[in-house]
N, C-alpha and C positions, 0 to 999 in steps of 0.2 A: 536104713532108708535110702539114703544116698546111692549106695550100690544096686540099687532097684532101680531107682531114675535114671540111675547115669553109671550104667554095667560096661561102657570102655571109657575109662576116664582120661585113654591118653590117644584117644583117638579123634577126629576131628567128627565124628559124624556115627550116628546109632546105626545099628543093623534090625530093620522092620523086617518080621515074616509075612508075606503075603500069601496065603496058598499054598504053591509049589514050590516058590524062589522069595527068596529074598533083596527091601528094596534099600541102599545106604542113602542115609536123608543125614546130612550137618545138622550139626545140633543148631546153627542159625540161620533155619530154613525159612522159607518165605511159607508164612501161614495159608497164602492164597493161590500156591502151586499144591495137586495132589500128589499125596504116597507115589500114586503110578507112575509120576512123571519122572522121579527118581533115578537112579539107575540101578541094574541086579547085577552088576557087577564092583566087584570094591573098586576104589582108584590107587594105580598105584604109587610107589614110595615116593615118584616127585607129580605127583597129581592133588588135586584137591578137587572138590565138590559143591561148586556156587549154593549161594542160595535157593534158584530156579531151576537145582538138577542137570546142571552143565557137569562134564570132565573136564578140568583144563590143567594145566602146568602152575605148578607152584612159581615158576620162575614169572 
């Protein structure tokens, strides 16, 4: 069951398919921000993924 809910467990943030692309939403996203707002791009190796769907630097 685990691996259903939570299919990259070492990653900071799910992969949603929307349609054509895909949107990465943190798994500790703000309930009150939509899917769309996300980004279709991953972030990368020294990036992370706000709650609100921002890219920003892990630094």
């Amino acid at each position: 069951m685990r691996s259903v809910l939570y299919p990259y467990p070492n990653q900071s943030y799910a992969e949603i398919a929307h349609g054509d692309h895909t949107h990465y939403v943190p798994k500790d996203r703000n309930d009150n921000v939509p899917v769309s707002n996300f980004p279709t791009q991953e972030p990368g190796p020294d990036e992370r993924i706000t709650p609100d769907g921002d890219i920003i630097s892990k630094k």
